[in-house]
C-alpha positions as a printed Julia matrix, in Angstrom:
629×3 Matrix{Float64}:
   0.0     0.0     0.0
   1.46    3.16   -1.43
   0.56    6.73   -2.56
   1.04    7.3    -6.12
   1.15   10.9    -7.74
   2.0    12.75  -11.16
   2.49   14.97  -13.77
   2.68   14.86  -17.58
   3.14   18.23  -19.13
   2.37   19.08  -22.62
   5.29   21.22  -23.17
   8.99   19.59  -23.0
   9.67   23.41  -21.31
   7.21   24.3   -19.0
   6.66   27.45  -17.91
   6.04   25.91  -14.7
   8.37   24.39  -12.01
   7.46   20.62  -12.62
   9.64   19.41   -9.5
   8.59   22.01   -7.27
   5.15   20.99   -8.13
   5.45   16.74   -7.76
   7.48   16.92   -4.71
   4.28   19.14   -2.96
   2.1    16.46   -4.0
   4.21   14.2    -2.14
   4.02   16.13    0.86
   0.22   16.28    0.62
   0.47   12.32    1.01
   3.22   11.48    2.77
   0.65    9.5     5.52
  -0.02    7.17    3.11
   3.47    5.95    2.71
   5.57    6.51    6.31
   8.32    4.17    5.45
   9.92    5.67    1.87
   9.28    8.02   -0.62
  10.69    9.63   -3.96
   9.82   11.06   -7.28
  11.64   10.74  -11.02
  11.48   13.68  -13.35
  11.1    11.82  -16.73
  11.41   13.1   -20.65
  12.39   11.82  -24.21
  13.97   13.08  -27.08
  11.3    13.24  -29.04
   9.85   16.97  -30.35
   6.54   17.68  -29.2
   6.58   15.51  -26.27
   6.28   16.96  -21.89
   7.97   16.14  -19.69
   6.62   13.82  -16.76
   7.07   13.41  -13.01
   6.18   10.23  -10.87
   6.2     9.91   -7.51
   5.29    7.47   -4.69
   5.11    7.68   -0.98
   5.52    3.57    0.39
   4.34    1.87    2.96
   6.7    -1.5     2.55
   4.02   -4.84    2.88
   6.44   -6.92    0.3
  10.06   -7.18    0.19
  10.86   -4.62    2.9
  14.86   -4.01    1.49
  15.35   -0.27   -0.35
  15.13   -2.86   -3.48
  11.11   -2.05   -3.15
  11.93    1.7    -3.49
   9.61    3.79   -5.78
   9.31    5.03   -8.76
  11.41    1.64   -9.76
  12.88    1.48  -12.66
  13.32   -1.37  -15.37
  16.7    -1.15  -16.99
  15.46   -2.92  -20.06
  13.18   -1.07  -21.21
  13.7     2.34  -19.9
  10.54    2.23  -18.27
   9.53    3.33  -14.72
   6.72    2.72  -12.62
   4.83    3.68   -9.54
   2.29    1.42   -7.94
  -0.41    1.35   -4.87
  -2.05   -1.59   -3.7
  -1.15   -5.81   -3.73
  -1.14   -7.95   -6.38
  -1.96  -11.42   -4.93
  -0.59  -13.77   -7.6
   2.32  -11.8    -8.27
   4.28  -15.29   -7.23
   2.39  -17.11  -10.0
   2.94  -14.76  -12.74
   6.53  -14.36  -11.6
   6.77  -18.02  -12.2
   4.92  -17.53  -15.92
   7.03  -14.78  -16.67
  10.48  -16.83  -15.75
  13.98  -16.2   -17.6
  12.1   -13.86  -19.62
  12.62  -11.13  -17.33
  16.31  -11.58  -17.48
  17.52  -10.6   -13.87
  14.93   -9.59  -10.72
  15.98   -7.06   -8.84
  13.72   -7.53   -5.68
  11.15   -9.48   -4.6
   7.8    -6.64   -5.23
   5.11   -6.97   -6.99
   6.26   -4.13   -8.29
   8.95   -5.21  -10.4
   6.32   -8.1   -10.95
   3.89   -5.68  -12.83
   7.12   -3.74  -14.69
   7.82   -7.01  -16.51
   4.84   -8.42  -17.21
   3.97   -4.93  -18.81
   7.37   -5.52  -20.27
   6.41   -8.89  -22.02
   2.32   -8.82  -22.66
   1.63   -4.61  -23.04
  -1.18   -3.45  -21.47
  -2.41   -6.43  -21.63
  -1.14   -7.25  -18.45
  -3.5    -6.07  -16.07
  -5.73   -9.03  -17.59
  -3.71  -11.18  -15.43
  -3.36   -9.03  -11.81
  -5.35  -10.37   -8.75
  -5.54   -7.6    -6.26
  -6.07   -4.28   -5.55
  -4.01   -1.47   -7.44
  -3.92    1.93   -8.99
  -0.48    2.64  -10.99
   0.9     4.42  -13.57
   4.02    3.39  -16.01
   6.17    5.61  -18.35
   6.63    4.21  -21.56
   9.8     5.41  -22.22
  10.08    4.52  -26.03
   6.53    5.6   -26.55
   7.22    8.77  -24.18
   3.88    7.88  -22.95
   1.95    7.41  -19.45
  -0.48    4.52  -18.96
  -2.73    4.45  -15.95
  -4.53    1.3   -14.46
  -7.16    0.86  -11.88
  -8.41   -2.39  -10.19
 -11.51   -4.36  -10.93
 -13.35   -3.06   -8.37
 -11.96    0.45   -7.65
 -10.7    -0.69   -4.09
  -7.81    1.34   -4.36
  -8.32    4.93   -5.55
  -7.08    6.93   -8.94
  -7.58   11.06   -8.7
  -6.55   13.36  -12.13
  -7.28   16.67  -13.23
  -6.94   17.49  -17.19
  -5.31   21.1   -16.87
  -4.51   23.45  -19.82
  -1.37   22.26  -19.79
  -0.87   19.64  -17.56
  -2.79   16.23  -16.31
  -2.06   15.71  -12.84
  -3.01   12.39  -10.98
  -2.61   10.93   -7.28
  -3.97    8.77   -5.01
  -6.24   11.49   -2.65
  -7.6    14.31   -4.15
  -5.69   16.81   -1.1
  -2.2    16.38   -2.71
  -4.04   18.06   -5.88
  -5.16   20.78   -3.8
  -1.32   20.91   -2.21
   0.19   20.8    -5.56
  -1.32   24.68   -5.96
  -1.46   24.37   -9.98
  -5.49   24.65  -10.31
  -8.35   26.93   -8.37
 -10.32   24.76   -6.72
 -13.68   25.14   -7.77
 -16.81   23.15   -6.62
 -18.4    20.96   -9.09
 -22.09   21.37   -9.22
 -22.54   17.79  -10.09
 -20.41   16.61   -7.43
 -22.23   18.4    -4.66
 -25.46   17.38   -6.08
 -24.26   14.05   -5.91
 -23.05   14.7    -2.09
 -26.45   16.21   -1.21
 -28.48   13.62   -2.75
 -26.38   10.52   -1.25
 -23.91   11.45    1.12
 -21.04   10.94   -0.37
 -20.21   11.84   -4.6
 -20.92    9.19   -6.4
 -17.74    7.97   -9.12
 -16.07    9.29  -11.19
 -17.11   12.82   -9.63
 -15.9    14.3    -7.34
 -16.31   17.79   -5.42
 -13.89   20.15   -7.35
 -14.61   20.72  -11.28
 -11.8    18.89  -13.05
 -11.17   16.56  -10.86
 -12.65   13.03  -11.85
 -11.66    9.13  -10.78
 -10.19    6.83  -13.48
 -13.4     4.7   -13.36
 -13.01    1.11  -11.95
 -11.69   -1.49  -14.4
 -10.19    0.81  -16.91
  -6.58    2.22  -18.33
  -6.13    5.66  -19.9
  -3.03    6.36  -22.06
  -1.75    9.75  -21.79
   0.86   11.71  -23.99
   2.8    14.93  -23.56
  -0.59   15.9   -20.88
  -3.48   14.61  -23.27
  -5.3    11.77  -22.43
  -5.22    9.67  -25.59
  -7.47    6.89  -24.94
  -9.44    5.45  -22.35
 -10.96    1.7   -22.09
 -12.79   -0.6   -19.69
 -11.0    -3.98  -19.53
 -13.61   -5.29  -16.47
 -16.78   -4.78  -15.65
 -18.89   -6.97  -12.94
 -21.63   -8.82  -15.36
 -24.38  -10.22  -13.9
 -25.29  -13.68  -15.47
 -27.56  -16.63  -14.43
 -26.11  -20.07  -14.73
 -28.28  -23.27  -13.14
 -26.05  -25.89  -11.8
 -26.48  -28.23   -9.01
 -26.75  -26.67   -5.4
 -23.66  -28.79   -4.38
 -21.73  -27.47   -6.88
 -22.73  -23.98   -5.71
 -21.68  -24.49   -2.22
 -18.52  -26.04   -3.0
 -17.49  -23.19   -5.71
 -18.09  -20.7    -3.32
 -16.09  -22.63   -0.46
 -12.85  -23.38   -2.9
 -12.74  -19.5    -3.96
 -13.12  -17.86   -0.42
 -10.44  -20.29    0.54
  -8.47  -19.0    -2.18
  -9.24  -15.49   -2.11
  -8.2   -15.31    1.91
  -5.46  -17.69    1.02
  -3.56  -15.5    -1.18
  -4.82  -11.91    0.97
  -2.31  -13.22    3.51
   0.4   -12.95    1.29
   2.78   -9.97    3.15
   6.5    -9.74    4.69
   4.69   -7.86    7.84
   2.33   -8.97   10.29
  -1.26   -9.53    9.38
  -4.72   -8.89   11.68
  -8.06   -9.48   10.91
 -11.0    -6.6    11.95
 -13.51   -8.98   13.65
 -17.04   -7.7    14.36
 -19.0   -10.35   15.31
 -20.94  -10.43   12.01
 -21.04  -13.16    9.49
 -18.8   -11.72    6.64
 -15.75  -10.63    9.5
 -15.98  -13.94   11.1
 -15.75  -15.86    7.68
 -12.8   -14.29    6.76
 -11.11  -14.68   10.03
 -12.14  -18.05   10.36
 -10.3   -19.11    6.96
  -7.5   -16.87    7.66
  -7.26  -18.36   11.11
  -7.08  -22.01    9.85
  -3.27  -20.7     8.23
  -2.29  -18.76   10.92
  -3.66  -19.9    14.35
  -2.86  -18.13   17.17
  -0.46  -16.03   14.81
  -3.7   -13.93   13.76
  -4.71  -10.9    16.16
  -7.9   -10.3    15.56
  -9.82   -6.71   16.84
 -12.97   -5.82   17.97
 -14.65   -2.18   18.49
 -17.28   -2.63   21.43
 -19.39    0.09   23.44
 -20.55    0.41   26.65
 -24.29    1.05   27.74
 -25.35    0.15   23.67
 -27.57   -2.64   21.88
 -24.81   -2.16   18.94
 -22.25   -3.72   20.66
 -21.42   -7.4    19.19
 -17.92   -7.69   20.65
 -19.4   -11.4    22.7
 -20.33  -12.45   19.46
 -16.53  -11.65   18.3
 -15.27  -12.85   21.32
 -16.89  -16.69   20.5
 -15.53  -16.49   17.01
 -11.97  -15.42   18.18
 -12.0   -18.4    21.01
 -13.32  -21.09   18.25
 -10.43  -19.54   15.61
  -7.88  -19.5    18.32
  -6.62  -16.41   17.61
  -5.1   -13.76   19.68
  -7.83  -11.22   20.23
  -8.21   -7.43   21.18
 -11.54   -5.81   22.31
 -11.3    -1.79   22.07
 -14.03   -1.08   24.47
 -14.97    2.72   24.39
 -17.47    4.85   26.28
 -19.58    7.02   24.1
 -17.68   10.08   25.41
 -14.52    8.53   24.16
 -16.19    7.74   20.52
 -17.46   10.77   20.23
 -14.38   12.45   21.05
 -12.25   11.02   18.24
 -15.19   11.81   15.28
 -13.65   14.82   14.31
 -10.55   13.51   13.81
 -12.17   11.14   11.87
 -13.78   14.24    9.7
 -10.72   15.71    9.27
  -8.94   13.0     7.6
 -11.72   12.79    5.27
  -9.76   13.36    1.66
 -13.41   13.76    0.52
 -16.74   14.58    2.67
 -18.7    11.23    3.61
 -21.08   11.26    5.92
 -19.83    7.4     6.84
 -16.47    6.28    8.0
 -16.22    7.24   11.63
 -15.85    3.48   12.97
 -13.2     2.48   10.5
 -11.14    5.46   11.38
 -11.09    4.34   15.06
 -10.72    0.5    14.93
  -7.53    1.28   12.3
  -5.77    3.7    14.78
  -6.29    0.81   17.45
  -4.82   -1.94   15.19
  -1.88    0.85   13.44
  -1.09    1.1    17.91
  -0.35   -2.04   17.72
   2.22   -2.53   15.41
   0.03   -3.14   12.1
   0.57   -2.75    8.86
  -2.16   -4.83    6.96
  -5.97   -5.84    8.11
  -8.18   -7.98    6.61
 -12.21   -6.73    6.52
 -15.34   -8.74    5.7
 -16.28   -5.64    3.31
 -18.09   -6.82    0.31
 -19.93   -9.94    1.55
 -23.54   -7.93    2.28
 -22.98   -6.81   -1.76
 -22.48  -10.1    -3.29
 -24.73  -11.99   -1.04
 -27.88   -9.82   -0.37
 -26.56   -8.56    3.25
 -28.57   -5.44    2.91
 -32.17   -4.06    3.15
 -32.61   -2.78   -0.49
 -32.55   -6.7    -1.71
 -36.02   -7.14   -0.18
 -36.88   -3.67   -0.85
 -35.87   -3.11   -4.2
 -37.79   -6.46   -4.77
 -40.69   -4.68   -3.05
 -40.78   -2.01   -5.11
 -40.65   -3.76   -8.73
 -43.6    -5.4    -7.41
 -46.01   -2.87   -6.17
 -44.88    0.65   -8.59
 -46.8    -0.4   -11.32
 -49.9    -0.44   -9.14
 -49.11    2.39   -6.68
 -47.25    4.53   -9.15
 -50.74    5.21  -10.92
 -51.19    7.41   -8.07
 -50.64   11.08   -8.5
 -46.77   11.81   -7.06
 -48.21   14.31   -4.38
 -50.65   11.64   -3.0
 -47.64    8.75   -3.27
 -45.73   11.24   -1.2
 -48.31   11.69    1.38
 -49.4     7.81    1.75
 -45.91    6.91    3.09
 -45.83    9.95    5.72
 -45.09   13.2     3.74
 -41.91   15.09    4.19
 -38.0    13.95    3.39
 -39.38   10.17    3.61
 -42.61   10.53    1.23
 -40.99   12.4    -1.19
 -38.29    9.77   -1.71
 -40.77    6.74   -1.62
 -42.92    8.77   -4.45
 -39.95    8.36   -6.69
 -39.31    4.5    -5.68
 -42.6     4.12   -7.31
 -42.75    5.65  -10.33
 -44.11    2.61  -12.53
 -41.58    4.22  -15.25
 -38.55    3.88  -13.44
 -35.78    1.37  -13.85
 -33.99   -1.04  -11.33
 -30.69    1.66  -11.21
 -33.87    4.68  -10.31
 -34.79    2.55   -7.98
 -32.0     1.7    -6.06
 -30.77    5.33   -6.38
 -33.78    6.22   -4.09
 -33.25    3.75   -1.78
 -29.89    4.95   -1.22
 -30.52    8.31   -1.61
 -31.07   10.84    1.55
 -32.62   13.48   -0.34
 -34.86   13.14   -3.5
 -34.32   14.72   -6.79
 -37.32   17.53   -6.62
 -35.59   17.92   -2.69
 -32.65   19.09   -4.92
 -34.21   21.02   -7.35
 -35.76   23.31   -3.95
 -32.02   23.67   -2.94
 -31.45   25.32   -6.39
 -28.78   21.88   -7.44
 -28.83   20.28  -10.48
 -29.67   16.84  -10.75
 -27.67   14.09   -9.34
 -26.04   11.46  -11.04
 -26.23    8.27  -11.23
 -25.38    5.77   -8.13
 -23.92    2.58   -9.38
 -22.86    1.12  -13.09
 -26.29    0.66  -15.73
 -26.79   -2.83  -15.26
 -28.53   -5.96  -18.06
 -32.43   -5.42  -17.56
 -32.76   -9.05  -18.08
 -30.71  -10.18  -15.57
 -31.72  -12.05  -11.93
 -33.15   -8.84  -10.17
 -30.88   -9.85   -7.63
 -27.94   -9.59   -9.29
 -28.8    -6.31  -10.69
 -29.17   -4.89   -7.06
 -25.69   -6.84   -6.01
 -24.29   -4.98   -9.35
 -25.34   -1.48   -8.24
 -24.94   -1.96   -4.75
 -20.83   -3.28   -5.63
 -20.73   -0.1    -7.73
 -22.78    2.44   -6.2
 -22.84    2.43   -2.31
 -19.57   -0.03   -1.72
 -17.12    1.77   -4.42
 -18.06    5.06   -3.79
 -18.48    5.38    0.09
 -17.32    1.94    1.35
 -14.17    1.62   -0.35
 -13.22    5.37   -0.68
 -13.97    5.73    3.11
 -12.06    2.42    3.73
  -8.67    3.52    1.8
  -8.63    6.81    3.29
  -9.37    6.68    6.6
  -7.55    3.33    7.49
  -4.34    4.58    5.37
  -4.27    7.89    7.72
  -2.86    5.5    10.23
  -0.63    3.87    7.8
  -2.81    0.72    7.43
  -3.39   -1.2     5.09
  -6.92   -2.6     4.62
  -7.08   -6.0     2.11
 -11.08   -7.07    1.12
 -11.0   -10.99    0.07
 -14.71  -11.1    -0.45
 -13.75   -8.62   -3.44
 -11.16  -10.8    -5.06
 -12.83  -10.22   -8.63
 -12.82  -14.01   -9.39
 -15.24  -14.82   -5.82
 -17.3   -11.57   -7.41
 -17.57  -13.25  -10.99
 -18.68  -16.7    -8.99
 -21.44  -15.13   -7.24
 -23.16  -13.0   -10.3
 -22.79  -16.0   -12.13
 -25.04  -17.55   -9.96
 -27.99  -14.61   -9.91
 -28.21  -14.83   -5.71
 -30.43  -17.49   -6.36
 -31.51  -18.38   -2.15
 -31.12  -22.31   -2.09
 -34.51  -22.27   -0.18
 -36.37  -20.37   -2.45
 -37.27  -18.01    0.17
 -36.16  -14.31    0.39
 -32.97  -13.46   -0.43
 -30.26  -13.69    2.49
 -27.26  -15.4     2.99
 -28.12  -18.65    2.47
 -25.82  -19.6     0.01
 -22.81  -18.18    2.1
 -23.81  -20.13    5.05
 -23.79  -23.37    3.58
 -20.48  -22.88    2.52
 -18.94  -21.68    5.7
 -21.1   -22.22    8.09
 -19.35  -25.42    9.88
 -16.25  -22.67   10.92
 -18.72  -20.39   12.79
 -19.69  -21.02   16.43
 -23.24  -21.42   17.38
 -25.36  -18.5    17.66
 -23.11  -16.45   14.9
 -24.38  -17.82   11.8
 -28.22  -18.03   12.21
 -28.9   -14.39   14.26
 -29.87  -11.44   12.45
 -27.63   -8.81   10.58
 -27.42   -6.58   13.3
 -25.59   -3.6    11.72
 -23.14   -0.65   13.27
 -24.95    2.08   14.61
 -23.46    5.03   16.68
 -25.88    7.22   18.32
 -25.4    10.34   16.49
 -28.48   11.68   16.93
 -27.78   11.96   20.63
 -24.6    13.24   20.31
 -25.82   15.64   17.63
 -28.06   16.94   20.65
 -25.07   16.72   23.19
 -20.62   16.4    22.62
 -21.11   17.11   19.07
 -23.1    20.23   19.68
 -20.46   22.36   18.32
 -18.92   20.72   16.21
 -21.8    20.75   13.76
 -22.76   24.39   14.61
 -19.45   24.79   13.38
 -19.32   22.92   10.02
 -23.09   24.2     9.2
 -21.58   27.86    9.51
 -18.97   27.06    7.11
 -21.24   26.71    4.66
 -22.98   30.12    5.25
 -23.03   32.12    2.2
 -22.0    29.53   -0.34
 -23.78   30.88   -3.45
 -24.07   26.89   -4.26
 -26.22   25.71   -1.21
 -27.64   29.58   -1.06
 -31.35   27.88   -0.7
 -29.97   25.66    1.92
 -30.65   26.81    5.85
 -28.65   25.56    8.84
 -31.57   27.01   10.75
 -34.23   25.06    8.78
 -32.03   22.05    8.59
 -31.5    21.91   12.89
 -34.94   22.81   13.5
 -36.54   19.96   11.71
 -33.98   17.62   13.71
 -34.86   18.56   16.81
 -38.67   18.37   16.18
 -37.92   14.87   14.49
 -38.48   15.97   11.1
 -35.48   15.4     9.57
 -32.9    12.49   10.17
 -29.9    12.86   11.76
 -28.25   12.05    8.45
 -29.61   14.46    6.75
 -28.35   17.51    9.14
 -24.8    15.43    9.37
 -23.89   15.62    5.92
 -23.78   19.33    5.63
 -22.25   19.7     8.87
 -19.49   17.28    7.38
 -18.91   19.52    4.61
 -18.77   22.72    6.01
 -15.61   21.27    7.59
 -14.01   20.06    4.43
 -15.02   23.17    2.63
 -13.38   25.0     5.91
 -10.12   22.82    6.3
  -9.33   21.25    2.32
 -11.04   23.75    0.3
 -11.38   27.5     1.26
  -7.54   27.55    1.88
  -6.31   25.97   -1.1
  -5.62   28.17   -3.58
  -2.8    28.39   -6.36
   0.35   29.77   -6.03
   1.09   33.22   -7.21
   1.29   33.63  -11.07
   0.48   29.52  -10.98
  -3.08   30.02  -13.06
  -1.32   31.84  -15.53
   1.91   29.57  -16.29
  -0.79   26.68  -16.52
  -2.88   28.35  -19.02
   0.3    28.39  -21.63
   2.56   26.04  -22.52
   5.96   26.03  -25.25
């Protein structure tokens, strides 16, 4: 786990100070990578080309020796290369790859990507198992081509500027590298406001978009010069025997955990108590034994805590546990750190931000999570109610929107169950108002444009199911659950590694349409029969029980200020003009309004106070990067 940053100018002179500019992004993520960093200022001879700068910031996981330094270089070829993330069969394809490669140099999965881009072209990434975002200079070509994982667990930033594309792994070393004005993006913040978090590729500041998950771009002398998708999760329907279901399933968790473990450092396990956690440590467990530390965040004086259920799993796994048991006051107390490592506003994220710092205390350097099994095996409420509403809109949605609005309560809540059930809408409407916090005529009253979509346009034909797992692996998980994830474990230095998302387990379970063996609603069935002999009694067959922090009450109480604070911020923003703090906290307090709903603004007033209002270019900067030579 790394942080990765850029430039590519379009001038081989530019009128701007290229290593001035690179080594400030480095700064701006230098938390990401504690143990190393560097940068390469790149070129050819060629007329017409930029010059380039890569740099990296590492946290060493594999081959620890100054052999793993980045940007690494392959003498060969010329070309360099800067990399975040794990690739999990690097071994194997080392092995396919043989004398080919001449002489290794270490033993990364670095150098394990330079070659194989050195033998197959960008073809390559065709053969990577893991999670990654990197970037490699063609040096004969003189050109720079980007890659981002299946799933878009590891994160890829750039900004096309008038003469330069800048890219990185958090969107704060843009803002550090003082090259653009930061602008808000309408679309972006209607996207915020609408779901809590901007949906990908957006992003908050205009210009500033994510390499979508599962695709390259080329880039040359600062242009981008082509961009593909080489993955995309396909949901398909295949009927085979239920045995052969279970046993699939089994042989590619296995697997998956199997080759997560693969590190030169120490590896824990975040252990909640809940089926997906427990899997995961359970198989890791059976490699490691009492070598695996396992951790547990548990409350006093609250119905959310699950730590006994962790504690059983831990004692049946034999591993060596650790229950963080905090007050509320404590909790609390460490949310606005949590905010303020935020590289982008979420109104999620607050738990993973604490149980990291515990395991990072301890010595840590990777963690395995359960993340990913409520997407691919209908973990989550809008399964049943997505399902719910494909059966009943075409009925209800005859009625007139204002009535629909009023049957289910009036208010936030009515409005957004009168555009569930619009008979016209598709499964990917749907699910965006499920998810949603705020409907689409809510953001037309705040004067926003209309939000986009929340998850990838999936096959109408396909399982319904499997449509919902599609969106809800593209929508909800990618752009809040895996963004949160990254950033907010990695500002301890952590490294956080999701089996259940290796993209072969993914490609097993859409293959398969979520089918429940029982033909009863959808749930976990399928998951359970697989794994359910290596959970104790009691964890497998009780409810999903979710985490829940009472933020209302603290809303009311420790966090007080702190929102006051963050809704001022974004007093007088010409953008959220129609939007009052007054209105907003009023409607809370008479039970109006969600605590969610008052949260998310309160969460961006603080970026747009700490990331955003003080970020601005350096002198003269907008000018140089309007003209190149």
């Amino acid at each position: 786990m790394c942080g990765i940053a850029g430039i590519c100018s379009h001038a081989k002179r530019p009128t701007f100070d290229v290593e001035a500019g690179i080594r400030r992004m480095v700064a701006g993520i230098k938390h990401r990578g504690p143990d190393d960093d560097g940068y390469q200022i790149l070129s050819t001879q060629r007329e017409g080309d930029g010059v380039a700068a890569i740099a990296n910031t590492r946290l060493a996981i594999l081959d620890l020796s100054p052999a793993g330094h980045q940007p690494m270089h392959d003498p060969e070829t010329g070309n360099w290369i800067v990399f975040n993330g794990e690739i999990y069969n690097h071994l194997e394809i080392r092995a396919e790859i043989g004398e080919r490669a001449g002489r290794w140099h270490s033993q990364s999965d670095t150098e394990t990507i330079l070659h194989a881009y050195r033998l197959w072209g960008r073809d390559c990434v065709l053969r990577l198992r893991g999670m990654f975002a990197f970037a490699i200079w063609d040096a004969v070509g003189g050109k720079l081509w980007c890659a981002r994982d299946r799933l878009g667990i590891k994160p890829f930033y750039y900004s096309a500027q008038p003469a330069a594309l800048l890219f990185t792994s958090e969107v704060r070393a843009l803002l550090a590298s003082g090259w653009f004005r930061a602008e808000l993006d309408p679309i972006g913040l209607a996207g915020y406001v609408r779901f809590g978090a901007v949906p990908e590729p957006y992003t908050l500041l205009k210009g500033v978009q994510s390499l979508p998950a599962g695709h390259w771009m080329l880039v040359q002398a600062g242009h981008i010069e082509k961009m593909e998708s080489y993955w995309r999760p396909e949901p398909r329907h295949s009927d085979v025997e239920r045995g052969s279901i279970v046993s699939e399933i089994r042989t590619e968790l296995e697997r998956a955990v199997h080759e997560h473990l693969i590190s030169d450092v120490p590896v824990a396990c975040f252990l909640s108590g809940g089926i997906d956690s427990s899997i995961v440590t359970a198989l890791a467990a059976k490699e490691l034994g009492k070598r695996l530390q396992t951790f547990t965040l548990g409350f006093h004086e609250t119905a959310a805590d699950e730590s006994a259920y962790a504690d059983a799993v831990a004692r049946k796994c034999g591993t060596t546990h650790h229950l963080l048991r905090l007050s509320h006051e404590e909790v609390a107390a460490q949310i606005p750190g949590a905010v303020g490592a935020m590289d982008l506003p979420t109104m999620d994220g607050a738990n993973t931000y604490i149980i990291s710092k515990a395991v990072a205390d301890c010595g840590f350097k990777v963690v395995l999570s359960g993340l990913g099994g409520d997407e691919l095996f209908g973990g989550y409420p809008s399964f049943s109610r997505a399902a719910w509403a494909e059966r009943w809109a075409p009925s209800l949605g005859l009625l007139p929107r204002p009535l629909r609005a009023l049957a289910a309560g009036g208010g936030n809540k009515g409005r957004r169950a009168a555009e569930l059930l619009d008979r016209n809408a598709s499964v990917s409407a749907r699910y965006a108002s499920l998810r949603a916090l705020w409907s689409q005529n809510d953001l037309e009253q705040m004067g926003l444009v209309d939000a986009p979509d929340w998850g990838d346009a999936v096959a109408s034909d396909a399982p319904l199911a499997s449509q919902v797992s599609v969106l809800e692996l593209s929508g909800y998980m990618r752009s809040v659950l895996l963004r949160d994830s990254d950033v907010l474990s990695m500002a301890h230095g952590l490294e956080l590694r999701v089996p259940f998302l290796d993209h072969v387990l993914v490609e097993t379970c859409l293959k398969y349409g979520l089918a429940d063996p029982e033909g009863s609603l959808l749930n976990k069935a399928w998951l359970l029969k697989a794994t359910g002999d290596l959970l104790p009694g009691g964890v497998a067959d009780r409810p999903k029980q979710g985490f829940a922090l009472p933020m209302a009450e603290w809303m009311r109480g420790p966090l007080k200020g702190f929102v006051g604070e963050g809704l001022a911020a974004i007093h007088g923003l010409e953008a959220l003009s129609k939007v009052k703090a007054g209105w907003l906290l009023d409607d809370f307090e008479r039970g109006r309004l969600q605590w969610s709903r008052v949260w998310q603004f309160a969460v961006l007033g603080h970026w747009l106070k700490d990331s955003f209002f003080g970020q601005q270019p350096l002198p003269d900067t907008e000018e140089r990067l309007t003209t190149s030579k």
